[in-house]
Every structure is written in C-alpha cells, then in structure tokens.
C-alpha positions as CSV (number, residue, x, y, z in Angstrom):
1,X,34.5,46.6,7.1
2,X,37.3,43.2,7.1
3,X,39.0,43.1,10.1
4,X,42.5,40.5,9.7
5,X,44.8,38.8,12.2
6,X,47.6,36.4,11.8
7,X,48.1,33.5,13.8
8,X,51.0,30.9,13.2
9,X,50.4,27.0,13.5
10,X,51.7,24.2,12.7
11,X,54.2,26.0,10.1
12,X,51.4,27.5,8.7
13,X,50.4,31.0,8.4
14,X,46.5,31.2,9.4
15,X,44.3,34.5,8.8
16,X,41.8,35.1,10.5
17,X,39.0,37.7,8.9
18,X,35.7,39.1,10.1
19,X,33.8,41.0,8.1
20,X,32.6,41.6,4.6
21,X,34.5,40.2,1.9
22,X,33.4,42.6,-0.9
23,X,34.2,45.5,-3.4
24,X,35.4,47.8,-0.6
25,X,37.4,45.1,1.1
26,X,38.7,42.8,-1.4
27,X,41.9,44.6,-2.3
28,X,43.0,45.0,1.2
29,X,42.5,41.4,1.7
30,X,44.2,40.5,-1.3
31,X,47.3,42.5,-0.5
32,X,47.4,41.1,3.4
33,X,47.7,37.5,1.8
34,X,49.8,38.5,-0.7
35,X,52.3,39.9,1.9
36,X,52.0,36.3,3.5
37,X,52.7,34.7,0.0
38,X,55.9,36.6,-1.1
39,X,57.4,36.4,2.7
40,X,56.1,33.1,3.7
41,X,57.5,29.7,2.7
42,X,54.2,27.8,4.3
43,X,50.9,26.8,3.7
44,X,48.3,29.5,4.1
45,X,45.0,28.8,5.8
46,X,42.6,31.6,5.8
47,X,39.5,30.9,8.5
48,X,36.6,32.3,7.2
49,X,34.5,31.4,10.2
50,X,33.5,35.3,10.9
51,X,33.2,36.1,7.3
52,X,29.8,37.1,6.7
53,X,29.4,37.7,2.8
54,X,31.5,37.3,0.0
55,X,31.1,39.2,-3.6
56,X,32.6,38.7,-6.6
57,X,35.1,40.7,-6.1
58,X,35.8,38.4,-3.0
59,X,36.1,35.8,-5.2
60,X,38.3,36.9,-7.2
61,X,41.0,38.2,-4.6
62,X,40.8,34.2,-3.4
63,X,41.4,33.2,-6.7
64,X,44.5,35.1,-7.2
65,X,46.2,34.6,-4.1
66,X,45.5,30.6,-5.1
67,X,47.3,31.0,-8.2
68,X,50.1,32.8,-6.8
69,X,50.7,29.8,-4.0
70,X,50.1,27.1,-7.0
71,X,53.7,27.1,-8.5
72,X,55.1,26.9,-5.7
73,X,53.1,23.8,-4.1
74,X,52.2,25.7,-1.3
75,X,48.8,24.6,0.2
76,X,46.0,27.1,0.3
77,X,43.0,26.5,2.8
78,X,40.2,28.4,3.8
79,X,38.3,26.6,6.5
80,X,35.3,27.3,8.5
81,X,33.0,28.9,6.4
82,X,29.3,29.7,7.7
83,X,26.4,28.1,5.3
84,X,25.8,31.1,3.1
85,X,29.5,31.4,2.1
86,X,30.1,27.9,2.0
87,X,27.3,27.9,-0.8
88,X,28.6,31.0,-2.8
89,X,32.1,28.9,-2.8
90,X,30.1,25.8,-4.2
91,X,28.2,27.3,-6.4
92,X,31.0,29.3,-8.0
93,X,33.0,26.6,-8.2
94,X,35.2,27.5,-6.0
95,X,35.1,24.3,-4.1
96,X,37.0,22.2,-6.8
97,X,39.7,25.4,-7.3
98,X,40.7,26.3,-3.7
99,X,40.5,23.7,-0.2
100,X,37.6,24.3,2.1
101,X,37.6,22.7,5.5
102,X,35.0,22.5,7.4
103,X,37.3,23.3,10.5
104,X,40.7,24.6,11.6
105,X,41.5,20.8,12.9
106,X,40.8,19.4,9.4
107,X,42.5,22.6,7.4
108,X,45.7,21.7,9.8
109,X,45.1,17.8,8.9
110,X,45.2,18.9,5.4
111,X,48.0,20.6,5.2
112,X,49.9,17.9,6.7
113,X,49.1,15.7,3.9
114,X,50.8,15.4,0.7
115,X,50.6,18.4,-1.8
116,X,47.6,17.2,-4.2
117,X,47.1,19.4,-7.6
118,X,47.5,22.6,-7.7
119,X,44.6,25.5,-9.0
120,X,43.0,24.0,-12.0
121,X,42.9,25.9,-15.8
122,X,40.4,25.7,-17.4
C-alpha cells in the first residue's frame, strides 16, 4: 500500500509517500505526480523518507515524471531516502538522472539554486 499527501513550500509542490513503491503502486504514484506536473508551474520535491522499497517498476514511474518536468526546467527532487532506497537509486543510476537530497532543508536549498541539466539521454 502507498499512502500520498501534498504539502506546499517554498513554491514548491512536495509529496509526501509512505509505503511500497512497487508494481501494485507505481501507476498511482505516477499519475499523483503527473497531476502535479501538468497543473503545477514549480519544482516538485517528492520525500521519500517513509518509503520502504522501491521496484522496478518504481523506478520507472520516477523516471518518467523526471522527463516530463525536464523541458520545462522544472526542478525534480526526491529527498530523504532511508539506506536501502538510497542504494537501489545509486546503484540504478538513478543518482546522476534525478536529485536526491539527503533532507527536506537541502531539497528546498536546491531548488533555490539555479536550474542545472536536465534528465540525461543516453
């Protein structure tokens, strides 16, 4: 089960999602961030803090939601992973595709920076 609520900060939409990010839960993710990407003009910080397990198909919902915000320069964070997801984003890669803070005061410090590149093709 994903539980999601919205918070706003900063001028930036944040998620917040507890659960299981996984084949059962992935498209209903996906689609609550997509809502915040076709209706928002922010960044978009997802906190991952409560997020206990991410599968592929996890993965991939992050990925598209990145590409959709890319375009449009809009900043994408997800901060505040625990260990085990933190090492399932490094070790797909996902660290170099997508920002990962290590907390909501340095996803909010990033956002306030300059727009760097935006999701890499390979």
């Amino acid at each position: 089960m994903l539980e999601l609520a919205d918070s706003f900060e900063n001028g930036a939409t944040i998620v917040h999602a507890s659960g299981k990010l996984d084949t059962l839960t992935a498209k209903s993710f996906e689609t609550h961030l997509r809502a915040h990407v076709e209706t928002g003009g922010g960044p978009l910080l997802v906190d991952m803090q409560a997020i206990d397990y991410v599968s592929s198909f996890g993965l991939r919902s992050l990925l598209i939601i990145a590409k959709q915000m890319a375009p449009y320069g809009r900043k994408f964070v997800l901060f505040s992973p625990n260990a085990s997801v933190l090492e399932v984003l490094r070790v797909s890669g996902f660290v170099r595709i997508i920002a990962v803070a290590d907390s909501k005061a340095k996803a909010l410090a990033d956002i306030a920076e300059p727009a760097k590149s935006g999701v890499q093709e390979n």
